[in-house]
C-alpha positions as CSV (number, residue, x, y, z in Angstrom):
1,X,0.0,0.0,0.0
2,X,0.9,3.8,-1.1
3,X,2.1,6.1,1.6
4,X,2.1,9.6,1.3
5,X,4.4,11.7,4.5
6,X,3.6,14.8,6.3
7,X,6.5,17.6,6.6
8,X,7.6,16.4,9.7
9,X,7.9,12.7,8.3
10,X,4.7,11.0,9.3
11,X,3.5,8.3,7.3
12,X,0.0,7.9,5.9
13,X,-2.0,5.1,4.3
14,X,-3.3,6.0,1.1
15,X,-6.5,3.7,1.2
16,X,-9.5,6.0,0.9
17,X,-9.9,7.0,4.9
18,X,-10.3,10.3,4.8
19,X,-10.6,10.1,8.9
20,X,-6.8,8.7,9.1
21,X,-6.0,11.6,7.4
22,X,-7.8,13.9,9.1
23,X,-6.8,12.9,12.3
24,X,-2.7,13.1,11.5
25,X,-3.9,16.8,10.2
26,X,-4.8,17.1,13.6
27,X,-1.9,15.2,15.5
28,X,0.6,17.0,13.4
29,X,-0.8,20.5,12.8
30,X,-3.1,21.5,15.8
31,X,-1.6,19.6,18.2
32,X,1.9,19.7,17.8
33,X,1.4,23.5,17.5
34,X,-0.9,23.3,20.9
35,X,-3.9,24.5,18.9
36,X,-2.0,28.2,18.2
37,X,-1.6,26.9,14.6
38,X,-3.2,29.3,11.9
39,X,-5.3,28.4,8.4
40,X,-2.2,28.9,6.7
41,X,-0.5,26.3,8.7
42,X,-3.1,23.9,8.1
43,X,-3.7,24.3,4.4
44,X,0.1,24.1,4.0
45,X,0.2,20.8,5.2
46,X,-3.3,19.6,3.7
47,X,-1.3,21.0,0.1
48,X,1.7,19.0,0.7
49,X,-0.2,16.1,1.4
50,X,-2.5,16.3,-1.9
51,X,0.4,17.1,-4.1
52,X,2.0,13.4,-3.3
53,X,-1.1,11.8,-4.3
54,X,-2.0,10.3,-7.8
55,X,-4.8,12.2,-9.8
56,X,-6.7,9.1,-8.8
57,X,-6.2,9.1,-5.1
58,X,-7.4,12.5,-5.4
59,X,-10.5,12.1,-6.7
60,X,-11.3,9.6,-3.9
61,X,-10.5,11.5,-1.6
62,X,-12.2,15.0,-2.9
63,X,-15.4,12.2,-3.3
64,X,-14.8,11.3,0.5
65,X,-14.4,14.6,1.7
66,X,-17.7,16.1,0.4
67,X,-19.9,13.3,1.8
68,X,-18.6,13.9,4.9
69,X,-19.3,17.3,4.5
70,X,-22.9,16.6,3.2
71,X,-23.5,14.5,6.2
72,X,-22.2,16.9,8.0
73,X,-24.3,19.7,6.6
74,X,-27.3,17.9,7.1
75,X,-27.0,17.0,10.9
76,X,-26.4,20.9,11.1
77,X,-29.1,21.8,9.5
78,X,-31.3,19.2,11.2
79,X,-29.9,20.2,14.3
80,X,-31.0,23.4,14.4
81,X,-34.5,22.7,13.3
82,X,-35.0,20.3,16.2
83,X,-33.6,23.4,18.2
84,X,-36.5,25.4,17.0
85,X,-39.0,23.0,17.6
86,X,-38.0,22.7,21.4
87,X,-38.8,26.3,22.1
């Protein structure tokens, strides 16, 4: 199996979990910086990690990453209607 690395050397699977990578996003770039790290921080890192990846890989992971954020989108949304219904 592919690995792609982040700057400071930590090694990913490249099998479609968009969650592993999230999560050594957060390990590497929040953490590490003791949540003081900026957008720019994190979208340098998120960049480095896309440009080692295939076309393919990708696409998988673009497809991944906006069901997540549909599913996401929706349990806002319902959220907040079952908010309004409470009061």
């Amino acid at each position: 199996m592919r690995t792609i690395t982040t700057t400071a050397g930590v090694q990913i699977k490249i099998d479609g979990d968009l969650l592993a990578i999230m999560e050594t996003l957060y390990k590497e770039v929040a953490s590490r910086q003791e949540l003081e790290s900026s957008f720019e921080d994190m979208m340098k890192e998120i960049k480095h990690l896309i440009d080692q990846m295939e076309p393919s890989e990708q696409r998988t992971y673009l497809i991944e990453s906006l069901f997540l954020n549909t599913v996401k989108y929706e349990n806002d949304k319902l959220e907040t209607y079952i908010k309004k219904l409470k009061i």
